[in-house]
DSSP file (Angstrom, degrees, kcal/mol; ACC not computed):
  #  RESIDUE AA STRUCTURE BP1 BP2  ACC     N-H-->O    O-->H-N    N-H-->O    O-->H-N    TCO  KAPPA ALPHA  PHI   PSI    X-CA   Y-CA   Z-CA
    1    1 A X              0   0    0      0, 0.0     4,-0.4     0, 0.0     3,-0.2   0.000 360.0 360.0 360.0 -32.9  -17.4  -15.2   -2.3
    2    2 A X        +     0   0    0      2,-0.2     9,-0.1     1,-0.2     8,-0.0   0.533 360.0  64.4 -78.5  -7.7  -14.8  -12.5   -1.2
    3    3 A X  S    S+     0   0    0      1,-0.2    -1,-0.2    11,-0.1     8,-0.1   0.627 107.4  45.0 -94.3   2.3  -15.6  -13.3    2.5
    4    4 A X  S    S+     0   0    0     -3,-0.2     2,-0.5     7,-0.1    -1,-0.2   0.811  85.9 127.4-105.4 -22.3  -14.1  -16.9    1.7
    5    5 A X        +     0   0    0     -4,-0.4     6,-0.1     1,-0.1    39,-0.1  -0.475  32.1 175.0 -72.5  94.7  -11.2  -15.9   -0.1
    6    6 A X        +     0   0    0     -2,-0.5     2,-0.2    37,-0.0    36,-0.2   0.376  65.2  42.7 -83.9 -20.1   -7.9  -17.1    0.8
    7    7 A X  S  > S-     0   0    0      1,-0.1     4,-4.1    34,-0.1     5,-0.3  -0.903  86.8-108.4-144.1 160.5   -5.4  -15.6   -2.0
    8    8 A X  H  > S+     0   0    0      1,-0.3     4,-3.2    -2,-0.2     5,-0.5   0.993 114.0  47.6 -75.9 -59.2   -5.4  -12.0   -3.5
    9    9 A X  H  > S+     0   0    0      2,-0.2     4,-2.2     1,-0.2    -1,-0.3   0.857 104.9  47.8 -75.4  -6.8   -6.7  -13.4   -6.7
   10   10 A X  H  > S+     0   0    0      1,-0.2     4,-1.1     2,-0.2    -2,-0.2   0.788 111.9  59.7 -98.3  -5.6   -9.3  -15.5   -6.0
   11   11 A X  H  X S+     0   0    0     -4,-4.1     4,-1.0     2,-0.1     3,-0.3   0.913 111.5  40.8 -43.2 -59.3  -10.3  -12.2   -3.7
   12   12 A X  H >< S+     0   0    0     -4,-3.2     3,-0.9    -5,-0.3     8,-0.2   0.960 108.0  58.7 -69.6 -39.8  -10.4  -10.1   -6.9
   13   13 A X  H 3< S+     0   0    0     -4,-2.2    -1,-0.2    -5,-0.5    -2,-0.1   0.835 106.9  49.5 -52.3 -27.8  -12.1  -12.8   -8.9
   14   14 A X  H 3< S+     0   0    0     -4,-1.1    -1,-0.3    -3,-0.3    -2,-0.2   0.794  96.1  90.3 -84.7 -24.9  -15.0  -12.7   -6.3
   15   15 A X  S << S-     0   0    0     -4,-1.0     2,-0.2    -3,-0.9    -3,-0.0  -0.285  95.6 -91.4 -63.7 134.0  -15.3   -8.6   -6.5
   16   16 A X    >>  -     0   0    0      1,-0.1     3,-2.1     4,-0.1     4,-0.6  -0.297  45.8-103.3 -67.2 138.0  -17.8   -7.0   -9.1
   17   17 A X  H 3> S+     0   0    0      1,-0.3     4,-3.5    -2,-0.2    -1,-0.1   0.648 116.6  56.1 -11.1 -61.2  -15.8   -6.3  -12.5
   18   18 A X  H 3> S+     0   0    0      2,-0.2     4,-0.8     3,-0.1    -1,-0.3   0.863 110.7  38.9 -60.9 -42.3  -15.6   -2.4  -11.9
   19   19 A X  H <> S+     0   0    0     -3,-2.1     4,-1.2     1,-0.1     5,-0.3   0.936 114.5  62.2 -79.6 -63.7  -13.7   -2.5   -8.4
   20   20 A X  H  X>S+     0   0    0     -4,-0.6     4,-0.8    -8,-0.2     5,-0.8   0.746 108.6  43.7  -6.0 -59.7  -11.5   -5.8  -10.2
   21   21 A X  H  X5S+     0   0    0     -4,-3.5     4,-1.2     1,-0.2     3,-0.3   0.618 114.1  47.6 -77.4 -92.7  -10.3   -3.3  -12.7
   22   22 A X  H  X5S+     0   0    0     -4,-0.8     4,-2.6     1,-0.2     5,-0.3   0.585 120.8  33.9   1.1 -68.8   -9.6   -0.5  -10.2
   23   23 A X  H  X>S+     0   0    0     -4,-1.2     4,-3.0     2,-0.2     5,-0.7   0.941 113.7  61.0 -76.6 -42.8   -7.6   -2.5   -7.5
   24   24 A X  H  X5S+     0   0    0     -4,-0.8     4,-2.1    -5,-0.3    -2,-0.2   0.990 110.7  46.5 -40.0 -53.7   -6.0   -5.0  -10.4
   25   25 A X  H  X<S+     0   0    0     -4,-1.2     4,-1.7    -5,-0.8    -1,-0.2   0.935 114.0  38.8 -50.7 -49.5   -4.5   -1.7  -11.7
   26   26 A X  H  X5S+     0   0    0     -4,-2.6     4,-0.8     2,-0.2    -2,-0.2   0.753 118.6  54.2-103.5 -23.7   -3.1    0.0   -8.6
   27   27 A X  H  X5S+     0   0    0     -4,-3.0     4,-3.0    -5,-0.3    -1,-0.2   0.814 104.0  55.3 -52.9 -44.7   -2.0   -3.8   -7.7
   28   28 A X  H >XXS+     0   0    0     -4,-2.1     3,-1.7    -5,-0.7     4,-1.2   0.965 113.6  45.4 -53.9 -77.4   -0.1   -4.0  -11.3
   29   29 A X  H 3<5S+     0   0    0     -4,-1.7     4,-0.4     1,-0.3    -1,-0.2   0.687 105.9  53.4 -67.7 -10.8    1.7   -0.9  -10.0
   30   30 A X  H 3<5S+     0   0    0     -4,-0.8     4,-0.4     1,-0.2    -1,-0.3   0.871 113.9  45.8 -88.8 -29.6    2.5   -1.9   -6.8
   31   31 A X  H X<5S+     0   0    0     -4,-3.0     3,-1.0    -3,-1.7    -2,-0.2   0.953 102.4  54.7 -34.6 -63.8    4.2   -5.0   -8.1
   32   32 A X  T 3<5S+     0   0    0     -4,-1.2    -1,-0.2     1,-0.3    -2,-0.1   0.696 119.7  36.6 -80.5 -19.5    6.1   -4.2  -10.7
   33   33 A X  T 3 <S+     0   0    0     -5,-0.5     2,-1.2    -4,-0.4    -1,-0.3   0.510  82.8 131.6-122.1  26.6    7.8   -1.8   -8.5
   34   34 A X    <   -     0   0    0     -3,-1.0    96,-0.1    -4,-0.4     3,-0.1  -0.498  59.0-124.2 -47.8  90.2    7.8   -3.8   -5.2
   35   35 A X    >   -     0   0    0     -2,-1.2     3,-1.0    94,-0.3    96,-0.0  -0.045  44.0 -94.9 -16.1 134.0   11.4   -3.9   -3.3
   36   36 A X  T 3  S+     0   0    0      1,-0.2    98,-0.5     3,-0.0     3,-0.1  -0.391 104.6  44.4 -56.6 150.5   12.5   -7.9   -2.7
   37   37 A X  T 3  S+     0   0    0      1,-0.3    15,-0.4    96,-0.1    -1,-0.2  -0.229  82.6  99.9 100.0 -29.2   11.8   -9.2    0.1
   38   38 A X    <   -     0   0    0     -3,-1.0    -1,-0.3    13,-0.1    13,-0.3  -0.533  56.1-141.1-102.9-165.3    8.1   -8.2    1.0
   39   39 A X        -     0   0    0     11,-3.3     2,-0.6    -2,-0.1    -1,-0.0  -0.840   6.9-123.4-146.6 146.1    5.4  -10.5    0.5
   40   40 A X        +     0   0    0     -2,-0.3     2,-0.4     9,-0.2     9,-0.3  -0.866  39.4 163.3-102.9 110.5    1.7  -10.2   -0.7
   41   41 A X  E     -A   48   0A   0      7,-1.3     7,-3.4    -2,-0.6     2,-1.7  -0.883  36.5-123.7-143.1 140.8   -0.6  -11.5    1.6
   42   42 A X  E     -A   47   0A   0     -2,-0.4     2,-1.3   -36,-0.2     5,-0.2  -0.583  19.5-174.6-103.3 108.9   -4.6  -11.1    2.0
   43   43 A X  E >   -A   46   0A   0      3,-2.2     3,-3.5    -2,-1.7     2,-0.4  -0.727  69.0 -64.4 -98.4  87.6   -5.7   -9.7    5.5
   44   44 A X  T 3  S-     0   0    0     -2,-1.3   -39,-0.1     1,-0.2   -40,-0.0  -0.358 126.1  -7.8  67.0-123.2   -9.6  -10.0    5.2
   45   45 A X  T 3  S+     0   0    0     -2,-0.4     2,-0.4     2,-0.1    27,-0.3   0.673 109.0 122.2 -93.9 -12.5  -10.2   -7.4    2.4
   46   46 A X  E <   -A   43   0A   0     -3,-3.5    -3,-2.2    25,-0.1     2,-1.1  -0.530  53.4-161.7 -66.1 123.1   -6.6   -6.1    2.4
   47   47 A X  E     -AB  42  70A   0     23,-3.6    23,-1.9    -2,-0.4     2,-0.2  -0.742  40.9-179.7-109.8  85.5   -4.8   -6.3   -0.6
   48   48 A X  E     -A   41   0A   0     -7,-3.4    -7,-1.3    -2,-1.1    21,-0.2  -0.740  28.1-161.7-114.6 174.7   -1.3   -5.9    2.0
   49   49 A X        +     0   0    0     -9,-0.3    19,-0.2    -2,-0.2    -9,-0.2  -0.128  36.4 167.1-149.6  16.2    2.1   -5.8    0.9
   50   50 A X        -     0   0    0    -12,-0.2   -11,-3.3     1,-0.1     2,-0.6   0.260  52.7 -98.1 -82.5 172.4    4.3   -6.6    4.3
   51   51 A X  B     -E   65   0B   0     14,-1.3    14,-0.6   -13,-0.3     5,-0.3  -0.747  54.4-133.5 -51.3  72.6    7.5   -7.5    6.1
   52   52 A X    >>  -     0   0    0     -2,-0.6     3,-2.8   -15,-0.4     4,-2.4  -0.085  23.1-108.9 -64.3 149.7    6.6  -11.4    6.3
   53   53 A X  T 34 S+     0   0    0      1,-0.3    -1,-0.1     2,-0.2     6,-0.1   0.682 112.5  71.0 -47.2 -31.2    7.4  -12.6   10.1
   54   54 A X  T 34 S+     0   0    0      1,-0.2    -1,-0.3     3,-0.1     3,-0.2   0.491 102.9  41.9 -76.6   2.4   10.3  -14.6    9.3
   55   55 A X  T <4 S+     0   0    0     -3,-2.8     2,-0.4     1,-0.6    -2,-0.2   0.561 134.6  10.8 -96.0 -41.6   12.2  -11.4    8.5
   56   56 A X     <  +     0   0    0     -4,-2.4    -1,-0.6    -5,-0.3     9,-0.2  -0.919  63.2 169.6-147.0 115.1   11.2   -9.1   11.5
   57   57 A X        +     0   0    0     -2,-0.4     2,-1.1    -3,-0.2    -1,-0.1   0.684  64.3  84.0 -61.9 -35.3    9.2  -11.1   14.2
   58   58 A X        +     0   0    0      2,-0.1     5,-0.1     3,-0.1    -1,-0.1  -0.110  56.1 139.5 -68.1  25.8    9.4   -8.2   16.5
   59   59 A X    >   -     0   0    0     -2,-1.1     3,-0.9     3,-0.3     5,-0.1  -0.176  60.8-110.2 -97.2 170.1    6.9   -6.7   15.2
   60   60 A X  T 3  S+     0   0    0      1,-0.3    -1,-0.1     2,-0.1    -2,-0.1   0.677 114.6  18.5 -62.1 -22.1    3.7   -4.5   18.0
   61   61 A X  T 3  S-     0   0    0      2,-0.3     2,-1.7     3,-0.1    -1,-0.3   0.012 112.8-105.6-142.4  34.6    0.8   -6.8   17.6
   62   62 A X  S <  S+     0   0    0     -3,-0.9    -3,-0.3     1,-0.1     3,-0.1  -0.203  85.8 122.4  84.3 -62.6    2.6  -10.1   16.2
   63   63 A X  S    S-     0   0    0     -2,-1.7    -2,-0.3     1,-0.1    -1,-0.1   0.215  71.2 -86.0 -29.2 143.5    1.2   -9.2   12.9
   64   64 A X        -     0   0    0      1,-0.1     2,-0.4    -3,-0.1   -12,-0.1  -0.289  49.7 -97.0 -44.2 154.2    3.4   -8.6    9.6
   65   65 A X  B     -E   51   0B   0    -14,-0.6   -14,-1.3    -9,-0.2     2,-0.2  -0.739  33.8-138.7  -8.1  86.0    4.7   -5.4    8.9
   66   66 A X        +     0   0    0     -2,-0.4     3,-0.1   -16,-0.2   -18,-0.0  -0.610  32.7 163.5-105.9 153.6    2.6   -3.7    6.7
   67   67 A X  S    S+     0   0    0     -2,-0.2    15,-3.0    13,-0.1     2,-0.6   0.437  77.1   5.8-102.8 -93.9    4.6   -1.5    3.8
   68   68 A X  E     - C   0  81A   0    -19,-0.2     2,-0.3    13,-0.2    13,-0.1  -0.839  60.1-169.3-128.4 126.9    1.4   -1.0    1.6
   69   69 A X  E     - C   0  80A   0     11,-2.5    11,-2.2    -2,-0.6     2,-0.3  -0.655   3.0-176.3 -97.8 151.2   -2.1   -1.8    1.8
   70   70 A X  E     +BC  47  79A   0    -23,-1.9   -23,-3.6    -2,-0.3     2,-0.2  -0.971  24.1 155.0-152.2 133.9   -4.9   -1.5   -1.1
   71   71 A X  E     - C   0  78A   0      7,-1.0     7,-1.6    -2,-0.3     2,-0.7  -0.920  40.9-119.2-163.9 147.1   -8.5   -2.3    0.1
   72   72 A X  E     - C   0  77A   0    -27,-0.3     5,-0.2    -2,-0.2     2,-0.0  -0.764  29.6-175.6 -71.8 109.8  -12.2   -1.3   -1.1
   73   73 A X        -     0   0    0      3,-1.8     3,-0.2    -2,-0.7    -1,-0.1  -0.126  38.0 -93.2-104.3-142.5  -14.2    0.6    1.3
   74   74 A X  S    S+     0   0    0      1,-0.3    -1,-0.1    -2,-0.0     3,-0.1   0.963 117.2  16.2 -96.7 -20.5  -18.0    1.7    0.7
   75   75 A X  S    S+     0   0    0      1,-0.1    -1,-0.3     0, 0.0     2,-0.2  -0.500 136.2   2.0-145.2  62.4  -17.9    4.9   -0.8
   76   76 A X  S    S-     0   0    0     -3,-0.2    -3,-1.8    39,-0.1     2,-0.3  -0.699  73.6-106.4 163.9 172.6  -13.7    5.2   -2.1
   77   77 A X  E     -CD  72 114A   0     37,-3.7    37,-1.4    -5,-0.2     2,-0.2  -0.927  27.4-137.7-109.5 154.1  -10.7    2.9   -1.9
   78   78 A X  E     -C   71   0A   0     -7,-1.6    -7,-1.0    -2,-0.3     2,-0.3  -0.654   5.5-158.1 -96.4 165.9   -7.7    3.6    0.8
   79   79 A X  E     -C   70   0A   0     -2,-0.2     2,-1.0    -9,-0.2    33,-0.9  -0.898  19.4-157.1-131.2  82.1   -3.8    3.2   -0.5
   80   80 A X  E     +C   69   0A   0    -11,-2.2   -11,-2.5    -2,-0.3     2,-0.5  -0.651  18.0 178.4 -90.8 114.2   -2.6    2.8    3.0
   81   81 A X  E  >  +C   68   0A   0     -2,-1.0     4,-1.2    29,-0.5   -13,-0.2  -0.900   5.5 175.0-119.8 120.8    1.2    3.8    2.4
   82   82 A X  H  >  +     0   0    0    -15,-3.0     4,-1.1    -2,-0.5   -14,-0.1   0.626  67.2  72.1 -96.0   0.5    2.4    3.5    5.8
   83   83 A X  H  > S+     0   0    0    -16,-0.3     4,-0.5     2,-0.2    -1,-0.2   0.784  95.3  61.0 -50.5 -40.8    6.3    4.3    4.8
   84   84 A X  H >4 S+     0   0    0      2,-0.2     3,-3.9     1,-0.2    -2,-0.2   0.941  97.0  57.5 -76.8 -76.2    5.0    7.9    4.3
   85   85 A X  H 3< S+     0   0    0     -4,-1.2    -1,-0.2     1,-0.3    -2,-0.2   0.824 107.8  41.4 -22.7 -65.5    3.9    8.4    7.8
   86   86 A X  H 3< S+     0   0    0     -4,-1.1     2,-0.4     2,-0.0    -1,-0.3   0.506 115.2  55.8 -68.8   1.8    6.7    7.9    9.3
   87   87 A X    <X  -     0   0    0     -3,-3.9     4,-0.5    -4,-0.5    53,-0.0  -0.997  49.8-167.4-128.3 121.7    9.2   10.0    6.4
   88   88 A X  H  > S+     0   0    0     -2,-0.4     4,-0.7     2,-0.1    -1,-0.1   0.799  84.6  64.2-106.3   5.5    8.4   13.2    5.8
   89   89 A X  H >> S+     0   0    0      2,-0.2     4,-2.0     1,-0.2     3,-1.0   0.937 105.9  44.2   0.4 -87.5   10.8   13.1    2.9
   90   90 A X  H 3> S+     0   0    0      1,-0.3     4,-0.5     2,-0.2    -1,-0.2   0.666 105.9  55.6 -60.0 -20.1    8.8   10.7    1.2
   91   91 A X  H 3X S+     0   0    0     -4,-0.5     4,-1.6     2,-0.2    -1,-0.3   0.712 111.7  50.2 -89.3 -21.5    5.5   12.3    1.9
   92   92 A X  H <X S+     0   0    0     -3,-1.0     4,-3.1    -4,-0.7     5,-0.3   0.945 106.8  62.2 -51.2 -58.0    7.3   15.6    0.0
   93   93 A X  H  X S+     0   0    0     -4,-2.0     4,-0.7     1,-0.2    -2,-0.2   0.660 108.8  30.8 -53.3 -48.6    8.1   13.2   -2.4
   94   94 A X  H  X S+     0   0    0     -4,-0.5     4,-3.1    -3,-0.2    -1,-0.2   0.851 115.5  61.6-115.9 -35.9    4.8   12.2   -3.4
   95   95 A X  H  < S+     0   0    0     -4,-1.6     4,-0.2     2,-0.2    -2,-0.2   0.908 106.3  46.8  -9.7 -81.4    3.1   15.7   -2.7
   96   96 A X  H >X S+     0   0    0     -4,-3.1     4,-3.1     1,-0.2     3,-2.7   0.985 108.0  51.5 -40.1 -80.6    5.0   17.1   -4.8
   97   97 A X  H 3X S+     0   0    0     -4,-0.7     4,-3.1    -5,-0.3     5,-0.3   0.893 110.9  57.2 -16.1 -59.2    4.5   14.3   -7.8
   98   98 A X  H 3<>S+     0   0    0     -4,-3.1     5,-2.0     1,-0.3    -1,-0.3   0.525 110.0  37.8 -79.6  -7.2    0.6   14.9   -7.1
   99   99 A X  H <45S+     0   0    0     -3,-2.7    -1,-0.3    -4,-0.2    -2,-0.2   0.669 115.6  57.2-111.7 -44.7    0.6   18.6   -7.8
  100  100 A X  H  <5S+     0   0    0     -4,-3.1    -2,-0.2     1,-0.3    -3,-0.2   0.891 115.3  38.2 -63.4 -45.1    3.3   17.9  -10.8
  101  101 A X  T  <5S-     0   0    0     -4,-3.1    -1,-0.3    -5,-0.4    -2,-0.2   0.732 116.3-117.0 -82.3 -20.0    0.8   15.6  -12.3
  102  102 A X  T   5 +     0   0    0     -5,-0.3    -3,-0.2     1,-0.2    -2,-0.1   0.766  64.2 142.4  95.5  25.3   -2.5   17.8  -11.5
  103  103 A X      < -     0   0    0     -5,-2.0     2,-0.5    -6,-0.2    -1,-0.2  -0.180  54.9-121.5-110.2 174.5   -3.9   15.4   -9.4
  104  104 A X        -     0   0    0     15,-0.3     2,-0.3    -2,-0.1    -5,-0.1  -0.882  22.2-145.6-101.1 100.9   -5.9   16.1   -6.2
  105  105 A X        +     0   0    0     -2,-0.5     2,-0.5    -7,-0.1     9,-0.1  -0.597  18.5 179.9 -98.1 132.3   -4.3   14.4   -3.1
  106  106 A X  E     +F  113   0C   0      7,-0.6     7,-2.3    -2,-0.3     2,-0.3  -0.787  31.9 148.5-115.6  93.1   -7.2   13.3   -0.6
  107  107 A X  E     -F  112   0C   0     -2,-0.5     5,-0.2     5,-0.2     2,-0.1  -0.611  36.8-161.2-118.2 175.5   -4.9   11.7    2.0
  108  108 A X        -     0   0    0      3,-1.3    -1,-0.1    -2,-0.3     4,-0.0  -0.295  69.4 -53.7-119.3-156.9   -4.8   11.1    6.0
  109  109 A X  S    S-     0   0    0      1,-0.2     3,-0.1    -2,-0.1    -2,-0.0   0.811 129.0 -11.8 -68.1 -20.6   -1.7   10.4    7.7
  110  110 A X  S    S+     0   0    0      1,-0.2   -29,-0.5   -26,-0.1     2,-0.3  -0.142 117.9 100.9-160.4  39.0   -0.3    7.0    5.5
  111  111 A X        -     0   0    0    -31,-0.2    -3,-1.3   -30,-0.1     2,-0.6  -0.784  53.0-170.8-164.2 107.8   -3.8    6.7    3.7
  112  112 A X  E     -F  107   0C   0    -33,-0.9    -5,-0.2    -2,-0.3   -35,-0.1  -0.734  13.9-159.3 -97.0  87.8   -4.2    7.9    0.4
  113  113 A X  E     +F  106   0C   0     -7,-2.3    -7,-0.6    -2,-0.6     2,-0.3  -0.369  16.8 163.9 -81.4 176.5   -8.1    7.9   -0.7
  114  114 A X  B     -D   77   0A   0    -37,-1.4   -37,-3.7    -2,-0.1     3,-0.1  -0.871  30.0-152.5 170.5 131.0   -9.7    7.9   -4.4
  115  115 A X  S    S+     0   0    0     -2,-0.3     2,-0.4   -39,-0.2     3,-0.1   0.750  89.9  13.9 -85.0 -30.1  -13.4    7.1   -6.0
  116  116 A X  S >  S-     0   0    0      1,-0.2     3,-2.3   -39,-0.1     4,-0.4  -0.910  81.6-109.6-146.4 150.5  -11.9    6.2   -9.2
  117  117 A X  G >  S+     0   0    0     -2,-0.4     3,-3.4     1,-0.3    -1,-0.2   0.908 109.1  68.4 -55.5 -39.7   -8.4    5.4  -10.7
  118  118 A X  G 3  S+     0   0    0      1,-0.3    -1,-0.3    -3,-0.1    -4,-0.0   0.699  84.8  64.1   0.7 -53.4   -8.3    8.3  -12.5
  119  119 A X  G <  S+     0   0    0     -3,-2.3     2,-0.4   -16,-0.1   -15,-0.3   0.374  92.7  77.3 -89.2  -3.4   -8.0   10.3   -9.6
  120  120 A X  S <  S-     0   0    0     -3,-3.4     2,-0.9    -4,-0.4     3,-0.1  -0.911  72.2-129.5-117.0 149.5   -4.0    8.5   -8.5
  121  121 A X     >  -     0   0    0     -2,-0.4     4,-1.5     1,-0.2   -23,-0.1  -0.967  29.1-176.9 -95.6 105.9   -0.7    9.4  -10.0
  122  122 A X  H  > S+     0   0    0     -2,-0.9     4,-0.9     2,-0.3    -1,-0.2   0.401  77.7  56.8 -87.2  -8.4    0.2    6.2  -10.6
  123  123 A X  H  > S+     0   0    0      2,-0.2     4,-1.0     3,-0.1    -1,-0.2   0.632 110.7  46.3 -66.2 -27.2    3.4    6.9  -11.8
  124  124 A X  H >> S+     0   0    0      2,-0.2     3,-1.4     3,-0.1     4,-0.7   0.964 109.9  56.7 -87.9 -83.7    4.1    8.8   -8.4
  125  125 A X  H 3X S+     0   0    0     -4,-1.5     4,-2.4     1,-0.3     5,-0.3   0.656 109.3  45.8  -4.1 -75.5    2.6    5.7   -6.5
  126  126 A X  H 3X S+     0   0    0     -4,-0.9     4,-3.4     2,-0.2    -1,-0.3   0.869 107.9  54.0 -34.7 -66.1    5.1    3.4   -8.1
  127  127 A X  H <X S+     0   0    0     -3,-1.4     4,-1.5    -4,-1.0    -2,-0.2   0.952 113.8  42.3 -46.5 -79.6    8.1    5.7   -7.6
  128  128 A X  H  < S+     0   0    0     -4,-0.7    -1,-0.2     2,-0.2    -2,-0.2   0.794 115.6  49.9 -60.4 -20.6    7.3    5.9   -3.5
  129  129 A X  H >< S+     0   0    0     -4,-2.4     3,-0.8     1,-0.1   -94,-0.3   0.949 113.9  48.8 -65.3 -59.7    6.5    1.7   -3.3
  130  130 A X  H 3< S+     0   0    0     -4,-3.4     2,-0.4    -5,-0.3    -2,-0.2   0.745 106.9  62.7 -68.5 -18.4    9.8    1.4   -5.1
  131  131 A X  T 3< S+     0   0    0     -4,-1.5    -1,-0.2     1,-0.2     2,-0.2  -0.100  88.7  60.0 -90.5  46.5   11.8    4.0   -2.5
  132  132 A X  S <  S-     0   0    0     -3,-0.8     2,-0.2    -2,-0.4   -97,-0.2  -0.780  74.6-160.5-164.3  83.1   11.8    2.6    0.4
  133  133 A X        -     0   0    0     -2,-0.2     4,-0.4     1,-0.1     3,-0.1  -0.661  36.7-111.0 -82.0 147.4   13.9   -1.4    0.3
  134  134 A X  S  > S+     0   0    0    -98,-0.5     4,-1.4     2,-0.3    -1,-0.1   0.497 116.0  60.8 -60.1  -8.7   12.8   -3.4    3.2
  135  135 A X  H >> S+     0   0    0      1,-0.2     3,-3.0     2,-0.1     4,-0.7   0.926 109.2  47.7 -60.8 -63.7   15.8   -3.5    5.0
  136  136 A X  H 3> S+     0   0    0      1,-0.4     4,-0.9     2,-0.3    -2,-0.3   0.379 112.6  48.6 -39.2 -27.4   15.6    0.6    5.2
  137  137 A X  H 3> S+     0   0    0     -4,-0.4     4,-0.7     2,-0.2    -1,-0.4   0.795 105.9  57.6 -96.2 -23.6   12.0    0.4    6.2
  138  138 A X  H X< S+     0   0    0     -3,-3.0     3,-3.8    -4,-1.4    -2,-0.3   0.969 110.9  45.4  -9.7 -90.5   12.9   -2.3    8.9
  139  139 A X  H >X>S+     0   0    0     -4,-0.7     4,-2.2     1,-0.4     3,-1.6   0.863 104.0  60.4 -70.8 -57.4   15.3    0.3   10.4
  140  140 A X  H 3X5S+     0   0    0     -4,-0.9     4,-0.9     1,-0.3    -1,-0.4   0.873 107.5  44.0 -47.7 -23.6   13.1    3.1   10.3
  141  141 A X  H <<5S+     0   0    0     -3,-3.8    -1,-0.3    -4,-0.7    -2,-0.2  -0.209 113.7  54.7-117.5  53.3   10.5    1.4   12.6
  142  142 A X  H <>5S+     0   0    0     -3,-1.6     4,-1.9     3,-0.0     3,-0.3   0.116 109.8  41.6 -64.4 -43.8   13.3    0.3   14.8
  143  143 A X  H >X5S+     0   0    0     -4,-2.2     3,-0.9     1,-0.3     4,-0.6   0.962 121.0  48.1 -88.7 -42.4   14.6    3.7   15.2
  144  144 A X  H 3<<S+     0   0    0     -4,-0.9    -1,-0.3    -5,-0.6    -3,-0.1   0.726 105.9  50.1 -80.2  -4.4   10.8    4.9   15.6
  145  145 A X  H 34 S+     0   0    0     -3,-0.3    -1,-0.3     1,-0.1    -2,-0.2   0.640 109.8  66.0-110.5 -14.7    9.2    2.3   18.2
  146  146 A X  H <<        0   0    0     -4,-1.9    -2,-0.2    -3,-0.9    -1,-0.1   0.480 360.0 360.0-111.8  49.5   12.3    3.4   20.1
  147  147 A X     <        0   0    0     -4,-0.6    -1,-0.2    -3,-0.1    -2,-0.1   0.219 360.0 360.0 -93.2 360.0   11.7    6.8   20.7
């Protein structure tokens, strides 16, 4: 059912109960603290958060923008926050937070993994979706694609 799925909820509706409640959660927080302007759109199993094309066309492969991505893999979920890559502010920023709360951070470069919610400071996850308004992340991957 999920491989038919055309909108973010009727994507979750098709997912068994236990990942539902997992990505429904870390989706609640990435709402509620979403900047205006980007837009929630479902890429295949990505739960993505992006820079819709009518804002920034200009983009490397045509594709939205991605801000933040939420997706199930087979043995964790990823948090792809790709704002963090590029800042290392903001990756201080949440570091910090994750050590402040007691938490473990099992991250990559913009891709935060975790087996269970438990395992995210979701209060720190909120904080870094909300610091970073889309003009401001615009202008950071201007000033970084021309380097």
């Amino acid at each position: 059912m999920t491989a038919k799925a055309t909108t973010v909820n009727s994507y979750l509706a098709g997912l068994p109960a236990d990942q539902r409640k997992v990505l429904s959660a870390v989706r609640d927080t990435i709402r509620k603290n979403l900047p205006s302007g980007y837009e929630e759109v479902l890429q295949g199993k990505y739960i993505s958060y992006v820079v819709p094309l009518s804002r920034f066309p200009k983009t490397y492969n045509g594709h939205p923008l991605w801000y933040v991505s939420l997706v199930p893999q087979k043995n964790y979920y990823a948090l792809h926050m790709v704002a963090l890559y590029g800042s290392p502010e903001e990756l201080a920023k949440v570091q910090a937070g994750y050590k402040k709360a007691g938490k473990r951070l099992d991250m990559g470069k913009a891709c935060i993994r975790f087996k269970k919610l438990e395992d995210l400071a979701l209060d720190v996850i909120g904080k870094s979706v909300a610091g970073v308004p889309m003009e401001e992340y615009i202008r950071r991957y201007v000033v970084a694609k021309s380097k």
